[in-house]
C-alpha positions in Angstrom: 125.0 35.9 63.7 125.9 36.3 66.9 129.7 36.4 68.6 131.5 36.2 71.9 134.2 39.0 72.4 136.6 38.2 74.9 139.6 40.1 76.6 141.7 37.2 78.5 144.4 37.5 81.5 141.8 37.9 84.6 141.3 35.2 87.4 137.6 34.7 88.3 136.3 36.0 91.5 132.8 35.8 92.8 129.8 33.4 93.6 127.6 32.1 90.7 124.2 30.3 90.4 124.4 26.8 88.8 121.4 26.4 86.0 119.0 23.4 85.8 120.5 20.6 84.1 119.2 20.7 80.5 120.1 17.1 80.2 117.7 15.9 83.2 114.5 18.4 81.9 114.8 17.6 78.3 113.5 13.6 79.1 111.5 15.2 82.0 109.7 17.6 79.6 109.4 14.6 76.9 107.4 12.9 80.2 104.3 14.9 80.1 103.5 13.3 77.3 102.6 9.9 79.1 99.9 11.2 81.3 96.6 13.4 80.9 96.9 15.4 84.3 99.5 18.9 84.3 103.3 18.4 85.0 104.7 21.6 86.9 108.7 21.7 86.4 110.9 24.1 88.5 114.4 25.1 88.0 114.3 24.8 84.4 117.2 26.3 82.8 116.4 29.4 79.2 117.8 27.3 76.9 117.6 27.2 73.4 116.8 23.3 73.5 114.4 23.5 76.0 112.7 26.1 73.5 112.7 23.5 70.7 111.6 20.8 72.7 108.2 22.8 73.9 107.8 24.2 70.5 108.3 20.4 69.4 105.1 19.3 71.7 103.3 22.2 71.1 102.8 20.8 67.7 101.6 18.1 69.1 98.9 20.1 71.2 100.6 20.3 74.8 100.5 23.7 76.2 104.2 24.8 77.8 103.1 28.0 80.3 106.7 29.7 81.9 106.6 31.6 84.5 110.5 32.5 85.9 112.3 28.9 86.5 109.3 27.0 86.2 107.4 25.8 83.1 103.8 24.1 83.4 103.3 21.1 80.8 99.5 19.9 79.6 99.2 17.2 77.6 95.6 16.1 78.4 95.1 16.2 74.8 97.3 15.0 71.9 96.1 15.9 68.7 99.2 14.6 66.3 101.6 12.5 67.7 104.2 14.0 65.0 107.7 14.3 65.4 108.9 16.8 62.4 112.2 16.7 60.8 112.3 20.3 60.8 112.4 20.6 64.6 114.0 17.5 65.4 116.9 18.5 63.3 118.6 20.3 65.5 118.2 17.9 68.3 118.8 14.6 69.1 117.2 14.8 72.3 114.0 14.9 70.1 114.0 11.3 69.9 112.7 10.9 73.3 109.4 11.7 72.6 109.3 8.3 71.1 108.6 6.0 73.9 106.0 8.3 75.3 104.3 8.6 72.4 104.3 4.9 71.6 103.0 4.3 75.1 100.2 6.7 75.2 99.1 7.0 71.9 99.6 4.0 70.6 101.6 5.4 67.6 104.2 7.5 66.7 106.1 9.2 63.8 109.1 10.7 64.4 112.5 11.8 62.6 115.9 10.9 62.8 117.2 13.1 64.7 120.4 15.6 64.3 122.2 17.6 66.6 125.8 18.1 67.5 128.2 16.9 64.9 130.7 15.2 67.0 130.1 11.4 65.8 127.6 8.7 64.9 124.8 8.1 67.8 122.0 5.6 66.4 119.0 4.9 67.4 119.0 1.4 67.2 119.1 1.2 71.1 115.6 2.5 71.1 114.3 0.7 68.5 115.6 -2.6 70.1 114.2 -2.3 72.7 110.5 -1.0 71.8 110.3 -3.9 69.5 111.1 -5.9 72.1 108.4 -4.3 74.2 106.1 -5.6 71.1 106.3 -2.7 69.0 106.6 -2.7 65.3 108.8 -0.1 63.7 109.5 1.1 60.3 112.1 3.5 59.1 110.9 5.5 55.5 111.9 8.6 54.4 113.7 9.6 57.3 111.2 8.7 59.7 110.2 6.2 62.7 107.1 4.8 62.1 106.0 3.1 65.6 102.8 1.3 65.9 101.9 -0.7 69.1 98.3 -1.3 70.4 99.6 -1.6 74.2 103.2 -2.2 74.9 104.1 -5.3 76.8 106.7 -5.5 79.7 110.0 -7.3 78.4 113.4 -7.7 79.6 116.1 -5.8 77.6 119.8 -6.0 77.9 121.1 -3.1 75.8 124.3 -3.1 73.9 125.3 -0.2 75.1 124.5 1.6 78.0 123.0 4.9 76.4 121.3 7.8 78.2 118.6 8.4 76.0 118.5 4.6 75.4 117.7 3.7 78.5 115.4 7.2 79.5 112.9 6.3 76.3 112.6 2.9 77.5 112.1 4.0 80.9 109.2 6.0 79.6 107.4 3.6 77.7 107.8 1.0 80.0 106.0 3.3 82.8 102.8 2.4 80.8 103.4 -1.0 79.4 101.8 -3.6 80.9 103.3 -5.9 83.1 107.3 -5.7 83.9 110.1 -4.2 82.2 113.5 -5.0 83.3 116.3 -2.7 81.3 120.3 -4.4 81.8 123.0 -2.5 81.3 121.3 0.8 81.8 123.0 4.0 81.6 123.6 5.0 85.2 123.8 8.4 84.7 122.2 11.6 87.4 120.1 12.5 84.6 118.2 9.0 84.6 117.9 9.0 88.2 116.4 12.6 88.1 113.6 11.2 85.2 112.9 8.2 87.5 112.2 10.8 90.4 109.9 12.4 88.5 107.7 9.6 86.7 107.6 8.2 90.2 105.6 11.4 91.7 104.1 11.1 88.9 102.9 7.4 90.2 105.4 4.9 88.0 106.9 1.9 89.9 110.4 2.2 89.4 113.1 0.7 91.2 117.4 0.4 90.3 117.3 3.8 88.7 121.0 4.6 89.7 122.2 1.0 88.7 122.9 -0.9 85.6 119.7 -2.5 86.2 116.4 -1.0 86.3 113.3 -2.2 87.4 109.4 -0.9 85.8 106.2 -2.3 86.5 103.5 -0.9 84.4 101.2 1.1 85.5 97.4 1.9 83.5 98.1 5.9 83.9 100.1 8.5 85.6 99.2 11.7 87.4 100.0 15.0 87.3 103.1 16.2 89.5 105.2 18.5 90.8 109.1 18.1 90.3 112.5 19.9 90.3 115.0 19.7 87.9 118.8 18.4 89.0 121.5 20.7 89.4 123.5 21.1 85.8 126.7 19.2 86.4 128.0 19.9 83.2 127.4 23.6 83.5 128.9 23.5 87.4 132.0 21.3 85.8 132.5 23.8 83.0 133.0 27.0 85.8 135.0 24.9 87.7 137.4 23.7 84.4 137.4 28.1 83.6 138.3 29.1 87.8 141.4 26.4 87.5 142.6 28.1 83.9 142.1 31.6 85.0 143.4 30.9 88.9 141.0 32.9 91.6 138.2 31.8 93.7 134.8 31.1 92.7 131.4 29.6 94.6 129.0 27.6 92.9 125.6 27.3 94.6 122.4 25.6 94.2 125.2 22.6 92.6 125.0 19.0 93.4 128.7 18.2 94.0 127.6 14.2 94.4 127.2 14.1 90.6 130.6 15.4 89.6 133.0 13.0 91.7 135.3 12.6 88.5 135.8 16.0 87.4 136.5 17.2 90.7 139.3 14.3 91.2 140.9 15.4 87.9 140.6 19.2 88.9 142.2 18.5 92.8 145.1 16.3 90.4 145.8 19.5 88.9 145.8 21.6 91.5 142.9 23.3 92.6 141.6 23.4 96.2 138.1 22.7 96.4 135.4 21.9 99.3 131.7 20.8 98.8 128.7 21.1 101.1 125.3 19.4 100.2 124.8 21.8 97.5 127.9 24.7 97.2 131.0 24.1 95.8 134.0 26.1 96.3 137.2 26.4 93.8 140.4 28.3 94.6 143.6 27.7 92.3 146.3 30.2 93.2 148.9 28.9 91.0 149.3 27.2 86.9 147.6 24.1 86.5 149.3 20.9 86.4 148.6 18.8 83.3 146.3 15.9 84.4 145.2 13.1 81.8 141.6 11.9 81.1 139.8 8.8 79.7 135.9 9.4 79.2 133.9 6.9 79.9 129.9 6.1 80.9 128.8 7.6 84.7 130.2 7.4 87.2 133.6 7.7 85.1 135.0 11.1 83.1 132.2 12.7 81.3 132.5 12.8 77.4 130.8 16.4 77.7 133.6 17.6 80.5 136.3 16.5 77.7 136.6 19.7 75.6 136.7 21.6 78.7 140.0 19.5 79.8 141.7 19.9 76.7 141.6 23.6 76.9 142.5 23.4 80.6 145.8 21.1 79.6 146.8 23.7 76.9 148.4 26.2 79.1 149.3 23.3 82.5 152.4 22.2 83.3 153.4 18.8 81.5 152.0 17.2 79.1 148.0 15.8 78.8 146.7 12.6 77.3 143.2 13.2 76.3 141.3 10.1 75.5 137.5 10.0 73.7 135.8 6.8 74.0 132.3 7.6 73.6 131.9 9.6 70.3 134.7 9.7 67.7 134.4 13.1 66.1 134.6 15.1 69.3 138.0 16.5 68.6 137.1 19.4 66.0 138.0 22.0 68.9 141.2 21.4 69.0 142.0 22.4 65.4 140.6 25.9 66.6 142.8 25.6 70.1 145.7 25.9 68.2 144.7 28.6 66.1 144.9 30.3 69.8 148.8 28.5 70.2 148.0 25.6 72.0 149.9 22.9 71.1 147.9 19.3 70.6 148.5 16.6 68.2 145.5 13.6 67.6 146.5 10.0 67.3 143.7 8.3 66.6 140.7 8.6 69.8 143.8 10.3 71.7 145.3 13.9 72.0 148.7 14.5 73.0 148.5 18.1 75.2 151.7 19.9 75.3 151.4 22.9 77.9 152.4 26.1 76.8 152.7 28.9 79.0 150.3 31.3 77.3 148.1 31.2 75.1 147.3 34.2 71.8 143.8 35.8 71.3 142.9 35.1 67.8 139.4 34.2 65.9 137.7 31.0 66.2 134.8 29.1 65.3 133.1 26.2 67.4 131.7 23.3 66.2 129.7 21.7 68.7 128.3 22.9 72.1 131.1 21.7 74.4 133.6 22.7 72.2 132.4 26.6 72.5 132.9 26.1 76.5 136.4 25.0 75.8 137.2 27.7 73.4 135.6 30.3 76.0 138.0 28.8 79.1 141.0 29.2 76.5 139.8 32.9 75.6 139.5 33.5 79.1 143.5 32.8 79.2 144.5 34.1 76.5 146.2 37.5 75.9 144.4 39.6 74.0 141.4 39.6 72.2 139.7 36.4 71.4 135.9 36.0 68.7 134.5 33.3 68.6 131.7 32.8 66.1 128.6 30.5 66.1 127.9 30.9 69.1 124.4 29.2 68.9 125.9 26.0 70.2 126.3 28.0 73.3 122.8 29.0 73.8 121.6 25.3 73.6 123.5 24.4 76.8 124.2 27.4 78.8 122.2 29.8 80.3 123.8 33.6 80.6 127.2 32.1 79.9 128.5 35.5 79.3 126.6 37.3 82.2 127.8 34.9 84.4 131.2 35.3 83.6 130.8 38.7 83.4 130.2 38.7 87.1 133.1 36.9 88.5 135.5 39.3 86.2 135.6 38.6 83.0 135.7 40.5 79.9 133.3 39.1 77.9 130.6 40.6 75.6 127.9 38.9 73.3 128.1 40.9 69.7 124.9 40.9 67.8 
């Protein structure tokens, strides 16, 4: 299985390439499904979950053609609209086949879904709010059975204001006939980038952005041409690594618009950054200062930005408070942070962040995918040498992570 060997104690220097945002082309991906005609994505990130997700509807008979960035979709013909455990296992995301499905097909079977272990996420915002769209829907033996002969426009309030939630919805209601009205949608880049696309691809959408979103069915959708977002968890994680280490880093091809809260928290602890339309630059010349976070739903903190924080705060000046409120298991990094010498304690959804002025290479293990970004940033900092194993949860998220560290100075080194 493969590690990540890492010699800390250098700042980062250098310009780097922000990725596609696997977050925006995994519901873009799952949108080929609603529509007969070819979907041509660009700037779509080598991930390990965008792999599973074109394996996933290959099995369903859509061809996936990649070529460099971009990756040309055909779903004219859908010979089993099948959603298998064994695929969707390692993906939540997998769940947003769903909606499409429903809408084009009529029916659907697909699994519970996995992924990350970092707390309970239920689907029961997606079945809501298909049933409410008039589909019925049966869970046996660990699968969704949907069944709908056309779905019908309805308006939804959901409980809570969920990404996927809100993107399956968005999906199905593209096709549905008549008008769909989602409140309390999840306002999140991601959703605005999937309404983008299902618009070129001729869905009337409007509010995408908002906590309330707007659909008016349509009979069928085109083929299209779109590009993928800029990854602003990916651009947030360099940024989080350049304020540990101290140097000077440029990220291009970035959408600084999208990261508004991160780079607040990062200026709080004392890194000099300036943004143009699509570059940012980060300089810290000095040790972090601790700064406190509270995730919440976009535009607030980012739950997937938290990790990163945390190993930030270990080695600031002060003292951090790091609160979760999305999922409630998303603290198993910092067990392996202090392995390294950080000092954290956990009360409850909170973690108490004691700086220390260095931290100690050591081996760890990471849990979840953000969790390996925050125990890279600490290995980064950390004298000596630092191994961290299952790295896997890497490759789902970032592209290169270790070449492109490697390039701004770091010694880093995948062992197979």
């Amino acid at each position: 299985m493969d590690r990540l060997k890492i010699a800390g104690g250098r700042p980062l220097e250098g310009t780097v390439q922000v990725s596609g945002a696997k977050n925006a082309a995994l519901p873009i991906i799952c949108a080929t499904l609603l529509s007969e005609r070819p979907l041509r994505l660009l700037n779509v990130p080598r991930l390990m979950d965008i792999s599973t997700m074109a394996r996933l509807l290959g099995q369903m008979g859509v061809s996936a053609e990649r070529s460099g960035d971009s990756l040309l979709l055909d779903a004219s013909v859908i010979s089993d609209p099948t959603a298998p455990y064994e695929l969707v296992k390692t993906m939540r995301a997998s769940v947003l086949v769903l909606g499409p499905l429903l809408a084009r097909c009529g029916r659907a079977k697909v699994s519970l879904p996995g992924g990350c272990a970092i707390g309970q996420r239920p689907v029961d915002q997606h079945v809501k709010g298909l049933q409410a769209m008039g589909a019925t829907i049966a869970i046996e033996h660990g699968y969704m059975h949907a069944e709908a002969k056309r779905l019908r426009g309805a308006r939804h309030e959901k409980d809570i204001g969920t990404g996927t939630g809100t993107e399956n919805l968005m999906m199905a209601a593209a096709l549905a006939e008549g008008e769909t009205l989602l409140e309390n949608a999840a306002r999140e880049p991601e959703v605005v980038d999937l309404a983008r696309c299902l618009a070129a691809m001729g869905a009337k959408i409007e509010g995408a952005g908002s906590d309330t979103i707007r659909i008016q069915g349509v009979r069928s959708l085109g083929g299209a041409t779109h590009r993928v977002m800029p990854d602003r968890i990916e651009t947030g994680t360099y940024l989080a690594a350049v304020a540990a280490t101290g140097g000077k880093v440029k990220l291009t091809g970035a959408a600084p618009d999208t990261l508004g809260a991160t780079i607040e928290k990062l200026r709080e602890a004392g890194a000099a950054i300036t943004t143009t339309d699509s570059s940012i630059q980060i300089e810290m010349q000095k040790r972090p200062v601790a700064v406190s976070v509270h995730t919440a739903p976009y535009p607030g903190f980012a739950t997937d930005m938290q990790a990163q924080f945390m190993a930030l705060a270990t080695i600031a000046s002060g003292t951090a408070t790091i609160t979760e409120t999305i999922f409630e298991n998303r603290f198993m990094h910092a067990l392996e942070l202090q392995r390294l010498g950080a000092d954290i304690s956990i009360q409850g959804n909170s973690a108490l962040v004691r700086g220390v002025e260095r931290l100690q290479g050591a081996g760890v293990m990471a849990t979840d995918l953000r969790a390996s970004a925050s125990l890279v940033i600490a290995g980064l900092v950390a004298e000596g040498e630092t191994t961290i194993e299952r790295i896997y949860h890497l490759d789902r998220g970032y592209e290169a992570l270790e070449k492109k560290l490697g390039a701004l100075g770091a010694r880093i080194e995948r062992i197979r």
